[in-house]
MARBA-3410 file (N, C-alpha, C, O; in Angstrom, 1 decimal):
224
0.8,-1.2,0.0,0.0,0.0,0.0,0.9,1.2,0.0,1.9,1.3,0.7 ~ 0.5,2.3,-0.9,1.4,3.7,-1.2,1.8,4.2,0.5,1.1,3.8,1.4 ~ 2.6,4.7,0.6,2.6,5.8,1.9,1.9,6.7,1.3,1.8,7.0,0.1 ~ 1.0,7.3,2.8,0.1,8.8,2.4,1.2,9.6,2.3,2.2,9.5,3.0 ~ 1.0,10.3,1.4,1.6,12.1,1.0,2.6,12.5,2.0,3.8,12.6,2.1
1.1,12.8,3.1,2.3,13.5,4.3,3.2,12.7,4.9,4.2,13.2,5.2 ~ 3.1,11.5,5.0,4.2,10.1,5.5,5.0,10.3,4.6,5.9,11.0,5.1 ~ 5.1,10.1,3.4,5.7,9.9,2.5,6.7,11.5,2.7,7.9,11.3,2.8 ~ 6.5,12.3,2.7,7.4,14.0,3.2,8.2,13.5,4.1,9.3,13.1,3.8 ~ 7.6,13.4,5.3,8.1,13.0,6.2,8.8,12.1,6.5,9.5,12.4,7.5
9.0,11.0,6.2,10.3,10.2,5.5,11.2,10.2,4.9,12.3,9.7,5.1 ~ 10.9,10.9,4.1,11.7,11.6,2.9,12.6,12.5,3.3,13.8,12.4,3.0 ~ 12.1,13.5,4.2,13.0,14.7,4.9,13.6,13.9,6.5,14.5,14.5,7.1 ~ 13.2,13.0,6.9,14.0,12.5,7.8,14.8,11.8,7.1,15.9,11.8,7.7 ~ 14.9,11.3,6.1,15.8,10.3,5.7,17.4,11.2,5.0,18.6,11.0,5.3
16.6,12.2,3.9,17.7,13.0,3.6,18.3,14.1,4.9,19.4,14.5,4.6 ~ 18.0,14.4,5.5,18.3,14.9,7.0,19.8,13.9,7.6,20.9,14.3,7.8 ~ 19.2,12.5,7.8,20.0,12.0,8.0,21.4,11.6,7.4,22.4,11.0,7.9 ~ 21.2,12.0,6.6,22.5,11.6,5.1,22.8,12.8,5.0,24.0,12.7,4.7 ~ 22.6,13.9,5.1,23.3,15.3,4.9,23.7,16.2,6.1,23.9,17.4,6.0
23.7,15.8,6.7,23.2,16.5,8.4,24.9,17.3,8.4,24.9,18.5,8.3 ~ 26.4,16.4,8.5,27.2,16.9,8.7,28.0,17.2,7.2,29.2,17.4,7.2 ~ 27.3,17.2,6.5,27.6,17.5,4.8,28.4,19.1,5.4,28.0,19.9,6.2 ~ 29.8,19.1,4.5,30.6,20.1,4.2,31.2,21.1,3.9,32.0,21.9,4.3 ~ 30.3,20.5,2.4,30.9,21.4,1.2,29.5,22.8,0.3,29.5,23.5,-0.8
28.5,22.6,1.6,27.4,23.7,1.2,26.2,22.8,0.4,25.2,23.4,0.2 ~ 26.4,21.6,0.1,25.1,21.0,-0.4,25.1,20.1,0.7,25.4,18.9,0.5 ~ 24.4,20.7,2.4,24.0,19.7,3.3,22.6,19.9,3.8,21.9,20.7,3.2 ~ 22.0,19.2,5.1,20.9,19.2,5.4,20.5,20.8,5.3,19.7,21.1,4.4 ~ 20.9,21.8,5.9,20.2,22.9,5.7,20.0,23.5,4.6,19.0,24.2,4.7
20.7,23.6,2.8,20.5,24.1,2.2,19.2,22.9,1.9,18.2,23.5,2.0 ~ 19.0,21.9,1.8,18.2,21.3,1.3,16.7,21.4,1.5,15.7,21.2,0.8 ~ 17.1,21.9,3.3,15.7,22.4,4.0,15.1,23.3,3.6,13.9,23.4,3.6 ~ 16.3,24.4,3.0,15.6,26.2,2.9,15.0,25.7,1.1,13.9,26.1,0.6 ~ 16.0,24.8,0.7,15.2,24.6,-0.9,14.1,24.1,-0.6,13.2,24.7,-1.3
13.6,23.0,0.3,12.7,22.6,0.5,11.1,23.6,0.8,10.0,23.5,0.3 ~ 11.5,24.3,1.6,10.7,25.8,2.2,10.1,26.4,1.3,8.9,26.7,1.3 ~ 11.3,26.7,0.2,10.5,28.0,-0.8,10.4,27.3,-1.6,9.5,28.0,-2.2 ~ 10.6,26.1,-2.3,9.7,25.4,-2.9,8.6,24.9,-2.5,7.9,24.3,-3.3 ~ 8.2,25.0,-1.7,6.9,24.6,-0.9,6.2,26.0,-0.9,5.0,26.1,-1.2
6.9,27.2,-0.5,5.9,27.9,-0.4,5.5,28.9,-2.1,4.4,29.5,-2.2 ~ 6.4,28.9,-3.0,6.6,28.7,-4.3,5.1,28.2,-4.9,4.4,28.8,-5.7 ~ 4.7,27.0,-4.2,3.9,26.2,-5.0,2.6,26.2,-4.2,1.6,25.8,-4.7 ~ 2.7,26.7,-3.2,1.7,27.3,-2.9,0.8,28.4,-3.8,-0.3,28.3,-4.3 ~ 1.8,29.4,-3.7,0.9,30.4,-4.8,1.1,30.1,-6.1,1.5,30.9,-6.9
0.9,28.8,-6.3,0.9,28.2,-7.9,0.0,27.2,-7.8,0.4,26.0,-7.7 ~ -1.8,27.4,-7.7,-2.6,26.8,-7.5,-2.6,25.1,-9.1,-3.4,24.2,-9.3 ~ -1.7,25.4,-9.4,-2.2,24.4,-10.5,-0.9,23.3,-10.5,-1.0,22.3,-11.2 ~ 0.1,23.6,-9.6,1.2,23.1,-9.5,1.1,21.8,-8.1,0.5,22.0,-7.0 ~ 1.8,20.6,-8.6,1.3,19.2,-8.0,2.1,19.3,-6.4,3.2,18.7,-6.5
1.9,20.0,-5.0,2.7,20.0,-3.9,3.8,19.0,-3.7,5.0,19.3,-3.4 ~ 3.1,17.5,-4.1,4.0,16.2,-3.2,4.7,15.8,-4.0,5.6,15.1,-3.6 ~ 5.0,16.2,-5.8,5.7,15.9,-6.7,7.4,17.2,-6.6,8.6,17.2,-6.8 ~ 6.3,18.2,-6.0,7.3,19.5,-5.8,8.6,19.6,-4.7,9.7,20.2,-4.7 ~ 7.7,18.5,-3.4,8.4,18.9,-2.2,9.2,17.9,-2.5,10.3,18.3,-2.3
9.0,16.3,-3.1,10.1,15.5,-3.2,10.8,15.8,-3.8,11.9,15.4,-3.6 ~ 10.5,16.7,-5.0,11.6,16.9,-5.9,12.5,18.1,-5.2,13.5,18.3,-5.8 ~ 12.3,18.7,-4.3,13.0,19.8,-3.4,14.2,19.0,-2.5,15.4,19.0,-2.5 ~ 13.0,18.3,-1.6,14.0,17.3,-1.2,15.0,15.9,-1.3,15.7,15.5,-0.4 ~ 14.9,15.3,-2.7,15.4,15.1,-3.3,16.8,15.2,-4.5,17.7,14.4,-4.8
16.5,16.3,-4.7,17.1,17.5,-5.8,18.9,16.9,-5.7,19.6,16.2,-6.5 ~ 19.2,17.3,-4.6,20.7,16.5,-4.2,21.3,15.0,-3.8,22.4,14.6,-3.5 ~ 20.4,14.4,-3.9,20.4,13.1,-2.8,21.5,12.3,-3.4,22.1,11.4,-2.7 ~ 21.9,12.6,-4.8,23.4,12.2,-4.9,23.9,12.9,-6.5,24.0,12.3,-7.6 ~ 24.2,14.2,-6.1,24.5,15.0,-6.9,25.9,14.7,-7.7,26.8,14.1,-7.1
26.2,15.1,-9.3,26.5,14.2,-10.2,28.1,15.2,-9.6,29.1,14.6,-9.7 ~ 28.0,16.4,-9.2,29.3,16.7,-8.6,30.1,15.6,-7.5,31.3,15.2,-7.7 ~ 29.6,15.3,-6.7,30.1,14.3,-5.9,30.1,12.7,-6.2,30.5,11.9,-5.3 ~ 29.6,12.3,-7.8,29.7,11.1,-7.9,30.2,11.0,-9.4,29.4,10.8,-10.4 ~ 31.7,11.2,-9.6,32.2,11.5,-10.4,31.8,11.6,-11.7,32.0,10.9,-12.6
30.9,12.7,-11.6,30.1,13.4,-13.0,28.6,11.9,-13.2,28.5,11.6,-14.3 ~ 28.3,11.7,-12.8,27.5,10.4,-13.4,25.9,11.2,-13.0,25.1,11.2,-12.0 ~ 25.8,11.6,-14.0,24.2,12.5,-14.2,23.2,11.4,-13.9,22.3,11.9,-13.3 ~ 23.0,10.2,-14.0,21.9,9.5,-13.4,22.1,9.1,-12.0,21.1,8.4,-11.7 ~ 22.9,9.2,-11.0,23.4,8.9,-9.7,22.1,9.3,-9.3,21.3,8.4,-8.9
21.8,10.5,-9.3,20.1,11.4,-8.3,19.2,10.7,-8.6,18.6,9.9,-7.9 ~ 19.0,10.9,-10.2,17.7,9.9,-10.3,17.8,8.8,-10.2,16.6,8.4,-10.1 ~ 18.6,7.9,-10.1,18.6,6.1,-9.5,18.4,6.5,-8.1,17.5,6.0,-7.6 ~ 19.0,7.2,-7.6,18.8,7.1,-5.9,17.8,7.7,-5.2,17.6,7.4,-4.0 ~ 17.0,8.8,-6.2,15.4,9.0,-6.1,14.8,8.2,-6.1,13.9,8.3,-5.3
14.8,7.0,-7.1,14.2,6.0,-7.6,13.9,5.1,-6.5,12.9,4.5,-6.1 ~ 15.2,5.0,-6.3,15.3,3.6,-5.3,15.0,3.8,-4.2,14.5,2.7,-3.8 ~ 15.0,4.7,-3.4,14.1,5.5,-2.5,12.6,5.4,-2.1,12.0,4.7,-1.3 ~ 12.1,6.6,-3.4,10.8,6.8,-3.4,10.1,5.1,-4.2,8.9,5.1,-4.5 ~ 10.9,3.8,-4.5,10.2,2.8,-4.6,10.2,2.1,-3.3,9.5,1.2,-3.2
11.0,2.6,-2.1,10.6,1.5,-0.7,9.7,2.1,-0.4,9.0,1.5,0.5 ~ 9.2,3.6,-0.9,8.4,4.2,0.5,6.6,3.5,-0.7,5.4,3.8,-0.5 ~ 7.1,2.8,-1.5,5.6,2.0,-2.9,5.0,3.5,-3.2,3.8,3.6,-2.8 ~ 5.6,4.4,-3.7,4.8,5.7,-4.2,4.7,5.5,-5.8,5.5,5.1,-6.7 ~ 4.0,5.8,-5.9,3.3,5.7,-8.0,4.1,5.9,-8.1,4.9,6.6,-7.4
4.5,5.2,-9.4,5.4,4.9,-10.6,5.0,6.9,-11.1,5.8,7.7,-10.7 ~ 4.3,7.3,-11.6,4.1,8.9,-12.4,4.3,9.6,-11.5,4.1,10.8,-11.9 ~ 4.8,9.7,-10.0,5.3,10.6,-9.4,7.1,10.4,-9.0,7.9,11.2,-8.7 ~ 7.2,9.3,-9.1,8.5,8.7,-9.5,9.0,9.0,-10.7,10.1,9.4,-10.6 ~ 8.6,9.0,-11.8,9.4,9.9,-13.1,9.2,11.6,-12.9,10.2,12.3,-13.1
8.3,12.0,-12.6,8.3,13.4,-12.1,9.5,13.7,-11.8,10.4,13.9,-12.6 ~ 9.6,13.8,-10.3,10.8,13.2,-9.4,12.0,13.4,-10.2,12.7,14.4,-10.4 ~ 12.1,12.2,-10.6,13.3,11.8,-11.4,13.5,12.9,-13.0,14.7,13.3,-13.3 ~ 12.7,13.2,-13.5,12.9,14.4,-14.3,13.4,15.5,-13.6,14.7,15.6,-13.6 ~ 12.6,16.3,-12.8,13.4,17.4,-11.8,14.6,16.9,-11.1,15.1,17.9,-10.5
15.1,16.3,-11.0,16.3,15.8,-10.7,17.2,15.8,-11.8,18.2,16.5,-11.7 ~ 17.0,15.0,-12.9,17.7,15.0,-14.3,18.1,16.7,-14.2,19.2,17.2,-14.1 ~ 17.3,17.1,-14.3,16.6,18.8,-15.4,17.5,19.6,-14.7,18.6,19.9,-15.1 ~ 17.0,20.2,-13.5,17.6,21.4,-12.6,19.1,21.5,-12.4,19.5,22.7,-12.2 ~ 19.9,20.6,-12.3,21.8,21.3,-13.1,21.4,22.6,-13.7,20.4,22.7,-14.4
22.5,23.9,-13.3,23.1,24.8,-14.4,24.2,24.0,-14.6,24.9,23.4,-13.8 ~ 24.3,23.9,-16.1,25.0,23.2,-17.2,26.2,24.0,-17.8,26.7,23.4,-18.7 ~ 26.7,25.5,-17.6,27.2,25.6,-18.1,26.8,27.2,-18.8,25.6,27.1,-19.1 ~ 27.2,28.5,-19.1,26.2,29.5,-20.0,25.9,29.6,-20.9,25.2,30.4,-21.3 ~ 26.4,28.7,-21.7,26.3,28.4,-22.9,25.3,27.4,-23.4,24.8,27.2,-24.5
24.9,26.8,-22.1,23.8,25.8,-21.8,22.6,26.0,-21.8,22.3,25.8,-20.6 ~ 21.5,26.2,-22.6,19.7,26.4,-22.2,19.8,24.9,-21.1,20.2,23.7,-21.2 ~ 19.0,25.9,-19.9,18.2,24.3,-19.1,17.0,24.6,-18.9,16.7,25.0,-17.8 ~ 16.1,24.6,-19.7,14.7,24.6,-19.4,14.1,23.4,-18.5,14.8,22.4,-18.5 ~ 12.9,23.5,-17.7,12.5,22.3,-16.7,11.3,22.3,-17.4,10.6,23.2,-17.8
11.2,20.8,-17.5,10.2,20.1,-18.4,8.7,20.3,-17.7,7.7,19.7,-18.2 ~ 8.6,21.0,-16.4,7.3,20.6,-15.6,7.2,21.8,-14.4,8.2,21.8,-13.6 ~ 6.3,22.8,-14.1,5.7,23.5,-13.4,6.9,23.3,-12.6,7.9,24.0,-12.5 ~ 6.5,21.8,-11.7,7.0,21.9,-10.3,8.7,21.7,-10.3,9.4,22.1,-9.3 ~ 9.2,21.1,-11.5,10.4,21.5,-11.8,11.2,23.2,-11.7,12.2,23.6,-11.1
10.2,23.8,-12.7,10.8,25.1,-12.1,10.5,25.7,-10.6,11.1,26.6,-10.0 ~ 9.7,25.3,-10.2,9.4,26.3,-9.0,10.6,25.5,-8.0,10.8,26.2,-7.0 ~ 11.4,24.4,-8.2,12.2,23.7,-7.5,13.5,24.2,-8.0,14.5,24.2,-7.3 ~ 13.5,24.6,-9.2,15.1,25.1,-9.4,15.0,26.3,-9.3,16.1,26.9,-9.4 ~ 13.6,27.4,-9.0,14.1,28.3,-8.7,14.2,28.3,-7.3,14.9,29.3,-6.9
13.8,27.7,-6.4,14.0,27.6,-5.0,15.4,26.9,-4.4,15.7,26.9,-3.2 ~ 16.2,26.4,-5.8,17.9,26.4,-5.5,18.3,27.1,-6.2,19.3,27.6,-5.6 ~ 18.3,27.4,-7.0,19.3,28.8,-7.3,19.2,30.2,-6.5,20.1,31.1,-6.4 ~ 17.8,30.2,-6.0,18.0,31.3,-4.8,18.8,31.4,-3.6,19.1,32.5,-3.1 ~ 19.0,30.2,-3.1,20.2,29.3,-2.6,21.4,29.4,-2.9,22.2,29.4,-1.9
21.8,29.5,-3.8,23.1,29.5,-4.8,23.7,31.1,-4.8,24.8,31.3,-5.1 ~ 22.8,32.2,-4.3,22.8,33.6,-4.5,22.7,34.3,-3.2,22.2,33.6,-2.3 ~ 23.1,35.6,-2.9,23.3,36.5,-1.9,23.9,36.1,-0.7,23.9,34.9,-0.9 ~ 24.4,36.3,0.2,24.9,36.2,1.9,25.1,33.9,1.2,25.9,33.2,0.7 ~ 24.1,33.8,1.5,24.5,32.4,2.0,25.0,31.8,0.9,25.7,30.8,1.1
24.7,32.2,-1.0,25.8,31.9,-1.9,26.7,32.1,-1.9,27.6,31.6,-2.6 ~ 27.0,33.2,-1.1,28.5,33.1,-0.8,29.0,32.6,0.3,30.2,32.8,0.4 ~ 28.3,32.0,1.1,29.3,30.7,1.9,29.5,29.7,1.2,30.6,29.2,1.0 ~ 28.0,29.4,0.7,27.7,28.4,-0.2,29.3,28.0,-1.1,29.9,27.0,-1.0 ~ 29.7,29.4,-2.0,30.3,29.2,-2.7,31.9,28.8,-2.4,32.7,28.2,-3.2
32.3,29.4,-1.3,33.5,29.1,-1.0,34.1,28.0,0.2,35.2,27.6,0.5 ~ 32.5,27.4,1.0,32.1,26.1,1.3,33.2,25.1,0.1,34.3,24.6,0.1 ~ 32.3,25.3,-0.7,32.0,24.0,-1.9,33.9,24.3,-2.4,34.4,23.2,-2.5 ~ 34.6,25.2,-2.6,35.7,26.0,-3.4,36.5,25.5,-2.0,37.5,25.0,-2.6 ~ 36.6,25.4,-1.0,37.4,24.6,0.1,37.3,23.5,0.0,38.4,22.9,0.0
36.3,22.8,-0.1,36.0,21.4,-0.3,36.9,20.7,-1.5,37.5,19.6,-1.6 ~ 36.8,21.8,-2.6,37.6,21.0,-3.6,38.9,21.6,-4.3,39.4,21.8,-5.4 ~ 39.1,22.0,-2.6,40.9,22.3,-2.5,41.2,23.6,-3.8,42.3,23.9,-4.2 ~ 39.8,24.4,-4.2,40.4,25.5,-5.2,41.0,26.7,-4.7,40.8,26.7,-3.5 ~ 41.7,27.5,-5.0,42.0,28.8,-4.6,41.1,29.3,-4.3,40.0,28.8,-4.5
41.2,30.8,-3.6,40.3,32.1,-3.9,40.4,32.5,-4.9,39.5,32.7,-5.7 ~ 40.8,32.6,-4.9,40.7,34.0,-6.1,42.6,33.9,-6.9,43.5,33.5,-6.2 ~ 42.7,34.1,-8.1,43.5,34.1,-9.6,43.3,35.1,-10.7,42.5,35.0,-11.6 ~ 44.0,36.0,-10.5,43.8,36.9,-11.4,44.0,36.3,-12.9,43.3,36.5,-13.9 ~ 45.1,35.6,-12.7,45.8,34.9,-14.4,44.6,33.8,-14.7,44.8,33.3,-15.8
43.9,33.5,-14.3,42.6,32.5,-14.4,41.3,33.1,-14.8,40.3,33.1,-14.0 ~ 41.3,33.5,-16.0,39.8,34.4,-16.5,38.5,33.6,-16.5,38.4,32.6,-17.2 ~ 37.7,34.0,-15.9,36.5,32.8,-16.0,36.0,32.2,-18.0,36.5,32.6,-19.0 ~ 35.3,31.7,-17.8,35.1,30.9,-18.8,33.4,30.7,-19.0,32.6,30.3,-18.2 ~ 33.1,31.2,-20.6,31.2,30.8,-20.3,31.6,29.6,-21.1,32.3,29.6,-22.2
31.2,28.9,-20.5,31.2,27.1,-21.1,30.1,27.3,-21.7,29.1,28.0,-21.5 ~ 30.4,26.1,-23.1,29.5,26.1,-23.3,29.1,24.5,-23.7,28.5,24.3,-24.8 ~ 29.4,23.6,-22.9,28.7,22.7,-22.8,28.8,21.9,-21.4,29.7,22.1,-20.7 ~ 28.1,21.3,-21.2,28.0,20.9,-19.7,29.4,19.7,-19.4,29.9,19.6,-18.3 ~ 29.8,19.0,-20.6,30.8,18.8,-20.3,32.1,19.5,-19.9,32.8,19.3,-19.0
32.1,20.4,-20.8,33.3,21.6,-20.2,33.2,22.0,-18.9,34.2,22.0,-18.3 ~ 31.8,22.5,-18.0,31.6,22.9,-17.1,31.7,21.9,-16.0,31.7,22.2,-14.8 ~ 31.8,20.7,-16.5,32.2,19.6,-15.3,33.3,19.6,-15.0,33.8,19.4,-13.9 ~ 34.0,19.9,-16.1,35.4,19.8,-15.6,36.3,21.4,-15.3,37.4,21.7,-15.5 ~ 35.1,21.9,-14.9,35.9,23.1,-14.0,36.6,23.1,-13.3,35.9,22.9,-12.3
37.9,23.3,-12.9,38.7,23.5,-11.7,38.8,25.2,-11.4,39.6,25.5,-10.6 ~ 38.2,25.8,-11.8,39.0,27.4,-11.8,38.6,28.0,-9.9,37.9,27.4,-9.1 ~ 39.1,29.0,-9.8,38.9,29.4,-8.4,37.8,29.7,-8.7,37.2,29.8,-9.8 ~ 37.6,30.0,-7.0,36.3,30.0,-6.7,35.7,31.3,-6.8,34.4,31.4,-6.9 ~ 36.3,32.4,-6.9,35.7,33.7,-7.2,35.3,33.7,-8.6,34.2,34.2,-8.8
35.8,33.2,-9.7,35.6,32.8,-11.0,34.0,32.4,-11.4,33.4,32.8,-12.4 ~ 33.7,31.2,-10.0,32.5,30.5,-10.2,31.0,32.1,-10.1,29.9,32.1,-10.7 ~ 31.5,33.1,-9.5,30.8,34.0,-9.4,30.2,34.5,-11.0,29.0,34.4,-11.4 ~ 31.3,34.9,-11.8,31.0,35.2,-13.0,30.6,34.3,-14.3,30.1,34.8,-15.3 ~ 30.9,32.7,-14.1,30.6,31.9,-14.6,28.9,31.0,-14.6,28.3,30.3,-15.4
28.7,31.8,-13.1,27.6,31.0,-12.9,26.6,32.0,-11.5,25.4,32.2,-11.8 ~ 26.9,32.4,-10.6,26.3,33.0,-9.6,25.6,34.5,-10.2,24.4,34.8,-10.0 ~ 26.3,35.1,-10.7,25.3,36.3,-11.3,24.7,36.1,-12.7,24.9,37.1,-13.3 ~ 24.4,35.5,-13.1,23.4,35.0,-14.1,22.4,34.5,-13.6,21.3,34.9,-14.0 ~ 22.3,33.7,-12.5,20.7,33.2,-11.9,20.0,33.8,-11.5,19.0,33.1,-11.2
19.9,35.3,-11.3,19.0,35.8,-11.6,18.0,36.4,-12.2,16.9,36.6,-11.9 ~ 19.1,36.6,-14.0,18.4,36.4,-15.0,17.8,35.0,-15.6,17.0,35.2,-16.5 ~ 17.9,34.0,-15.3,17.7,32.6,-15.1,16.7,31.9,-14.4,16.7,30.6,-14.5 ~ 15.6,32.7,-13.7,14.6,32.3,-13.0,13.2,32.2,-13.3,12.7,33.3,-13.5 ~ 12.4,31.2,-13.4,11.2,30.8,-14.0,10.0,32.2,-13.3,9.1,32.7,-14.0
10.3,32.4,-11.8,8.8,32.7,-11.3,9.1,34.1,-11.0,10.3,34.4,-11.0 ~ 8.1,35.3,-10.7,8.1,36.4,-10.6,8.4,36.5,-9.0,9.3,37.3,-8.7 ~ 8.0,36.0,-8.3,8.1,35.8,-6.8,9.2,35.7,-6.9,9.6,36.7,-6.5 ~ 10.7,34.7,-7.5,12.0,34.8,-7.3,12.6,35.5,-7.5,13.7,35.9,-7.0 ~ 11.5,35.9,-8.8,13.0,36.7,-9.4,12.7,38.2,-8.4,13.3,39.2,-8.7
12.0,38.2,-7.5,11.6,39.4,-7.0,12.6,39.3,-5.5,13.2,40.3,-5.1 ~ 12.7,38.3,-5.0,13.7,38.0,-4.2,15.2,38.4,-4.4,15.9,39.2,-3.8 ~ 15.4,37.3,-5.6,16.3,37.7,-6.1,17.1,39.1,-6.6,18.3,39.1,-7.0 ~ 16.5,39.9,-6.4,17.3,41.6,-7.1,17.8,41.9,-5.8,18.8,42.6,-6.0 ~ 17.7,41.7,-4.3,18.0,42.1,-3.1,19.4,41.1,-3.5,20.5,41.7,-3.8
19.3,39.8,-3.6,20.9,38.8,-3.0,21.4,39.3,-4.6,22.6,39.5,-4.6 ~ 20.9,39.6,-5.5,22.2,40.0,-6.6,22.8,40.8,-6.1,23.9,40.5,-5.6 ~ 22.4,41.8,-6.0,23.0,43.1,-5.4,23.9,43.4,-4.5,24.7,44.3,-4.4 ~ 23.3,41.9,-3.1,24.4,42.0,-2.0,25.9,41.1,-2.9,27.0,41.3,-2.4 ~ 25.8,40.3,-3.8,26.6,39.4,-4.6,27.8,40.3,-5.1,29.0,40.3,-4.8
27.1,41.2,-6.1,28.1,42.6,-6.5,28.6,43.2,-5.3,29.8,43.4,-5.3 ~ 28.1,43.4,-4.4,28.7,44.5,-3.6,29.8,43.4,-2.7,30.9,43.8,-2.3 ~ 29.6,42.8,-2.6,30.8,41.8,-1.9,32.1,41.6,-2.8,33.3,41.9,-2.5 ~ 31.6,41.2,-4.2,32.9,41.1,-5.1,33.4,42.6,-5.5,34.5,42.7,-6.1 ~ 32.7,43.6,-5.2,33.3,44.6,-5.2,34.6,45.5,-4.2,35.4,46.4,-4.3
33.9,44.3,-2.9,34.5,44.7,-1.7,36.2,43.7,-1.7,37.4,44.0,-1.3 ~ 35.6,42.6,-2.3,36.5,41.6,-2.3,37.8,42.1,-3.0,38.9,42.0,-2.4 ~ 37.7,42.7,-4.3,38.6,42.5,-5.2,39.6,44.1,-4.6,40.8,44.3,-4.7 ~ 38.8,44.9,-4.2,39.2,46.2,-3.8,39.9,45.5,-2.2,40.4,46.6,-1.7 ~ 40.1,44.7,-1.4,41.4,44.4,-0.9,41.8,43.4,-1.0,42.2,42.9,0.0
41.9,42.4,-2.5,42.8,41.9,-2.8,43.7,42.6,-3.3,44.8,42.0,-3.1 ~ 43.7,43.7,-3.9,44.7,44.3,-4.8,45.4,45.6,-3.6,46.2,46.5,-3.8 ~ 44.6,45.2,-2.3,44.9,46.5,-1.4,44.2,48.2,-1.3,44.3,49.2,-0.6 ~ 43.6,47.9,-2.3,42.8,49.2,-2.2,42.7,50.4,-1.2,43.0,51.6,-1.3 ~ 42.0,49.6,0.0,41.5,50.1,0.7,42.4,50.9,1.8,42.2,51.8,2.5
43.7,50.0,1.5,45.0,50.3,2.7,46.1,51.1,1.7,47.2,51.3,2.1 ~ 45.8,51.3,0.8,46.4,52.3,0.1,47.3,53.1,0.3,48.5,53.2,-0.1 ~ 46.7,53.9,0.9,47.1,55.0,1.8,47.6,55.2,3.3,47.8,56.3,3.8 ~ 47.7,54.2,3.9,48.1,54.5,5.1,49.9,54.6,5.3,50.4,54.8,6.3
END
């Protein structure tokens, strides 16, 4: 017999809870929660949009992201799969699922990613919001420690990739990833509600790398 809806959440968020709790590198239990939140409340004011297809696919979204499983783009969706088949949930919300998982990757700028399904976008716009202002930038140099890159390289010009293979195999520092990928998501957002969020964390995004690069180079001590 299926689990009910709300059991079926509730499993789902205790389970990935458990598996991300002391996560590292910025893709751990709490970003997954806050994705989980505003995708939920996202789909709230999207009366035509499926909630239980939405929230799994929120909480889901990472459960074994193709960064941490040496590039292998079907890792999330098998491990969605395998998952949401112990808890006996329909097979059509299990491809759901597994679509929003496939789909929501930025691929690269050179890359269109359109999301094949309502609740798909309201789910990648509820992590790319994530990805931007104050906590994209922990976010970002979280993940840029984790994988031993520099700060910051002047002689290292970012790069608009333009295919998602190229963009896998990014090594460039981590201030790089800003111009490659962090200020673009703004322009990059499905719903008006985000993107309305969004113009506050762009803004704080600029003004940090503005702050940044003005005492890398000493700017500010100039003169003393």
């Amino acid at each position: 017999m299926p689990t009910a809806p709300e059991e079926l959440i509730q499993h789902t968020a205790d389970f990935i809870r458990a598996k991300f709790l002391h996560e590292g590198s910025g893709h751990d239990w709490e970003h997954i929660r806050r994705v989980w939140q505003v995708a939920r409340a996202l789909a709230r004011q999207t009366p035509q949009a499926n909630l239980l297809v939405t929230e799994l696919g929120a909480l889901l979204h990472d459960v074994a992201d193709w960064k941490f499983h040496d590039g292998d783009e079907e890792a999330g969706p098998r491990a969605a799969r395998q998952w949401l088949e112990s808890q006996q949930t329909p097979e059509a919300v299990i491809g759901q699922v597994e679509a929003i998982i496939r789909e929501i990757s930025f691929k690269g700028l050179g890359v269109a990613t359109p999301m094949s399904s309502l609740e798909g976008e309201l789910v990648q716009d509820a992590d790319r919001l994530d990805a931007i202002g104050a906590i994209g930038v922990a976010r970002a140099f979280a993940y840029g420690g984790h994988k031993n890159r520099p700060l910051h390289d002047p002689s290292v010009p970012p790069v608009q990739h333009e295919s998602f293979a190229s963009y896998k195999q990014n090594t460039a520092p981590t201030i790089n990833h800003f111009y490659e990928k962090l200020l673009h998501l703004r322009e990059r957002l499905n719903t008006p509600a985000a993107r309305r969020v969004a113009e506050q964390r762009h803004a704080y995004m600029e003004q940090f790398l503005a702050q940044f690069l003005r005492e890398w180079e000493g700017q500010d001590v100039a003169e003393l």
